[in-house]
DOMI-217940 format. One record per residue (C-alpha): residue number from 1; residue in three letters; x, y, z. Coordinates in steps of 0.05 Angstrom, whole numbers, plus 5000, padded with zeros to 4 digits. Layout:
<pts>
[pt NUM, 'ALA', [X, Y, Z]]
...
</pts>
This chain:
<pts>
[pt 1, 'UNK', [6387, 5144, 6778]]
[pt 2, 'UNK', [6352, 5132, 6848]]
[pt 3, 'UNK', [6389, 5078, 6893]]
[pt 4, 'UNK', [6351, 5082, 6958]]
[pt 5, 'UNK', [6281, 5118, 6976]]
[pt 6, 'UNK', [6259, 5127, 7052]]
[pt 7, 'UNK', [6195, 5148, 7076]]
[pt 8, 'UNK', [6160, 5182, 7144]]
[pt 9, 'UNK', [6106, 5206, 7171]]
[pt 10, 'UNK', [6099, 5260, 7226]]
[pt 11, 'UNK', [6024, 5284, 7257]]
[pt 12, 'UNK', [6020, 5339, 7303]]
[pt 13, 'UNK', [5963, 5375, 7333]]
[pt 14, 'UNK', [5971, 5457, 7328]]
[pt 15, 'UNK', [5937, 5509, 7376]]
[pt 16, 'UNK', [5910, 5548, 7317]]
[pt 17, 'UNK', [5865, 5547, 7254]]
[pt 18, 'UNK', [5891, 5516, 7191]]
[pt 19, 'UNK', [5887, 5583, 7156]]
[pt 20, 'UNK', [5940, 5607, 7204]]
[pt 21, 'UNK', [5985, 5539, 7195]]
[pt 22, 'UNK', [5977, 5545, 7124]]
[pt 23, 'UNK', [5997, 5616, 7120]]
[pt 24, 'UNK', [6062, 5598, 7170]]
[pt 25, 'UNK', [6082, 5549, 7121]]
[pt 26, 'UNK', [6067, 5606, 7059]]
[pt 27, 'UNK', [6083, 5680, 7072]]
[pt 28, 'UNK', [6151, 5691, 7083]]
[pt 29, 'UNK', [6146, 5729, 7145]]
[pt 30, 'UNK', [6105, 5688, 7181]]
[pt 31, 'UNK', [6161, 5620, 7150]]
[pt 32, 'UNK', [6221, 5665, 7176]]
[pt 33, 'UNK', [6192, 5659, 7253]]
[pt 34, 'UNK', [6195, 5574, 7252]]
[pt 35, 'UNK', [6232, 5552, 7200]]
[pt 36, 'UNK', [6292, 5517, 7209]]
[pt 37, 'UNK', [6327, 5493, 7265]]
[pt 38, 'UNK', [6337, 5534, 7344]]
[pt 39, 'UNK', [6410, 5547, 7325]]
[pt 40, 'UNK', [6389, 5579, 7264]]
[pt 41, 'UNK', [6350, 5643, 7230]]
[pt 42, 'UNK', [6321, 5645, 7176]]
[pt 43, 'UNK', [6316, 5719, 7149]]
[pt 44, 'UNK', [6250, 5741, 7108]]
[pt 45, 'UNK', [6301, 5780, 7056]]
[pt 46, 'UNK', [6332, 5700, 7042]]
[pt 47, 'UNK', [6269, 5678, 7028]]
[pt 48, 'UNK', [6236, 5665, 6964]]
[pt 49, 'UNK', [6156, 5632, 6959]]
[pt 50, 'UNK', [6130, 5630, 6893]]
[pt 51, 'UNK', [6062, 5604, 6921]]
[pt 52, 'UNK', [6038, 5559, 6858]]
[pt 53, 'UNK', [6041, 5489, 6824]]
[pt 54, 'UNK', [6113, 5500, 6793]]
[pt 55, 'UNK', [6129, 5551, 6837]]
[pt 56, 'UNK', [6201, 5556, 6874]]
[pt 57, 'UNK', [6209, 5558, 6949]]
[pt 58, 'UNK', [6279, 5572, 6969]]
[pt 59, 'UNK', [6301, 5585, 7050]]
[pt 60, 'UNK', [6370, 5599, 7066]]
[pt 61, 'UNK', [6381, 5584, 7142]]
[pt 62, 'UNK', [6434, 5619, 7169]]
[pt 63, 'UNK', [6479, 5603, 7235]]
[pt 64, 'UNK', [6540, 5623, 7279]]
[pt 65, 'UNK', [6592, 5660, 7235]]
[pt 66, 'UNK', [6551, 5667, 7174]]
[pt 67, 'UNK', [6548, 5594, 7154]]
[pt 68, 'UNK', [6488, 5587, 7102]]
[pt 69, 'UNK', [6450, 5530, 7087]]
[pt 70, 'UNK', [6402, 5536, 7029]]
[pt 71, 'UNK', [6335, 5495, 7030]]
[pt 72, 'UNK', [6288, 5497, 6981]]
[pt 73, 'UNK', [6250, 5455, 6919]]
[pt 74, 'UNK', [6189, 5471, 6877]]
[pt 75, 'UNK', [6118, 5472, 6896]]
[pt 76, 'UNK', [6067, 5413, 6860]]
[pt 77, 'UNK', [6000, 5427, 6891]]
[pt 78, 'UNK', [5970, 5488, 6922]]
[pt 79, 'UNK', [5907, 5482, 6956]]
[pt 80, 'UNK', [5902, 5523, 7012]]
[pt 81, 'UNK', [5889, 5522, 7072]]
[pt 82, 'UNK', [5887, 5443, 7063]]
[pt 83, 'UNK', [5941, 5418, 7025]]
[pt 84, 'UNK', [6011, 5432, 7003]]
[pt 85, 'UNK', [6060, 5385, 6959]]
[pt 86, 'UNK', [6134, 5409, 6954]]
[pt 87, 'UNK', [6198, 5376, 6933]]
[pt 88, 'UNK', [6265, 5390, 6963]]
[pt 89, 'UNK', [6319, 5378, 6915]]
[pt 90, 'UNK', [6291, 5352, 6844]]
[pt 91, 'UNK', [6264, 5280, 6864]]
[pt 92, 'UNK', [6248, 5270, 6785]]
[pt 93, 'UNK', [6326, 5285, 6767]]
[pt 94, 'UNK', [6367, 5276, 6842]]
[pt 95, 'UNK', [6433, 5264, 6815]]
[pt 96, 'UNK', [6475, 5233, 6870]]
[pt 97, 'UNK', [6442, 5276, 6927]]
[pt 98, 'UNK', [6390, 5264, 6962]]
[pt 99, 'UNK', [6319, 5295, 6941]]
[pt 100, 'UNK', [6244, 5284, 6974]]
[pt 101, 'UNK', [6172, 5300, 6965]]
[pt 102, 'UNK', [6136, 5326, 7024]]
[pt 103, 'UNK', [6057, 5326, 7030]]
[pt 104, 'UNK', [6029, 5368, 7084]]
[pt 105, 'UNK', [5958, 5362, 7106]]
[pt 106, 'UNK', [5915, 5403, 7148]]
[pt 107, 'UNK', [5853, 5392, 7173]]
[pt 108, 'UNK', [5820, 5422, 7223]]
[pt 109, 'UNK', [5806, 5386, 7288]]
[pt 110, 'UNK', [5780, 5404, 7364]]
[pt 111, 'UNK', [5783, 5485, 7349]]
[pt 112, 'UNK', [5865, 5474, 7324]]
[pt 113, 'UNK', [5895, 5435, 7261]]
[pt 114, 'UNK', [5921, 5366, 7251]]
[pt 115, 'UNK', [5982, 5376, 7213]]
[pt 116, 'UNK', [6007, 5317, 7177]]
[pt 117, 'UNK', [6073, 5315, 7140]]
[pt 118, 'UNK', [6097, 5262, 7093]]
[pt 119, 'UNK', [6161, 5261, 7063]]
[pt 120, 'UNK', [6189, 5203, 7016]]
[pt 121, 'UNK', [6263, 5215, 6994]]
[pt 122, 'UNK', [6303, 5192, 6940]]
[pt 123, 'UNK', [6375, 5175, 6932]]
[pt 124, 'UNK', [6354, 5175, 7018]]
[pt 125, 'UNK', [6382, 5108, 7062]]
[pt 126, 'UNK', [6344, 5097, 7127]]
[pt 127, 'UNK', [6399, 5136, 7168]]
[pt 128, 'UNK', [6389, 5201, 7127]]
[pt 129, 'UNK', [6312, 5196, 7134]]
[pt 130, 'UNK', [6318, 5191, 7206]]
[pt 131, 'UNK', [6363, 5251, 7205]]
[pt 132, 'UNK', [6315, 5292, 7173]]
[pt 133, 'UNK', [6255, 5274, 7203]]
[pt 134, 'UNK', [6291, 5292, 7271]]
[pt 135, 'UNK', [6304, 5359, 7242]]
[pt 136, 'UNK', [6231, 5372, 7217]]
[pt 137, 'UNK', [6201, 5345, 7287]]
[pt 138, 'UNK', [6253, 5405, 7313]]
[pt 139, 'UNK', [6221, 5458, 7263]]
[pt 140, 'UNK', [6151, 5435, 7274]]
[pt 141, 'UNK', [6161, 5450, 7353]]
[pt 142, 'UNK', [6183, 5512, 7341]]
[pt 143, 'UNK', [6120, 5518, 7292]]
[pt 144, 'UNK', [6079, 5499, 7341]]
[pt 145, 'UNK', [6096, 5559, 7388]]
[pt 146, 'UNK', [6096, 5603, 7339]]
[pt 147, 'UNK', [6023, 5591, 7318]]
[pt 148, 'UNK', [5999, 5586, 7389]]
[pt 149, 'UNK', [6026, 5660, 7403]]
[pt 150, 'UNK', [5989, 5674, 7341]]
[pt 151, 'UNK', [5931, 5647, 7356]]
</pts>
């Protein structure tokens, strides 16, 4: 049963095509460079894309003296390099934890990409969603350099 849902919004403007973004967010190599917070790594062997409606993602970030957390949800829509839904958690069946949908969209704009990320939680309080948006704007600045050293 869901108690409390929270939503955001976060836009940011990339130094790169959307075909580039797109693949950041898809192939695991390219996801193991950004993904996560500063603190953390994310190694390419932890992590699992299964790049199709259905499909599992799964990232396991790992920090100072092995601690391990493990991200990761199913895919709902692939339509690259445009559009990418993904849960984290199962927000259909969340249990007492919490559980989101995120909607990323990229569109192309001034020779780089808007990026626009949605996520609305479930089981999620205000205080949580703040928490977490803090920690994507994190991984979308180190997305950001990534992609523009790409570029």
């Amino acid at each position: 049963m869901t108690t409390q849902t929270a939503q955001y919004e976060i836009t940011r403007v990339l130094d790169a095509p959307r075909e580039a973004v797109f693949a950041a967010w898809t192939e695991p190599e390219r996801l193991s460079r950004w993904f996560g917070p500063r603190s953390f790594t994310a190694p390419v062997e932890r992590i699992v894309v299964d790049l199709r409606p259905g499909g599992v993602w799964q990232v396991v970030l790992v920090g100072e003296g092995g601690f391990e957390a493990p991200l990761g949800g199913t895919y709902r829509e692939v339509d690259g390099p445009g559009r990418l839904v993904f849960t984290t958690g199962d927000p259909d069946n969340p249990g007492d934890g919490p559980a989101s949908v995120a909607t990323l969209e990229l569109t192309g704009k001034d020779g780089g990409t808007e990026m626009r990320f949605h996520q609305f939680g479930v089981n999620t309080d205000e205080e949580h969603a703040q928490q977490a948006k803090a920690g994507w704007i994190e991984f979308f600045d180190r997305l950001a350099e990534y992609v523009a050293t790409r570029a």
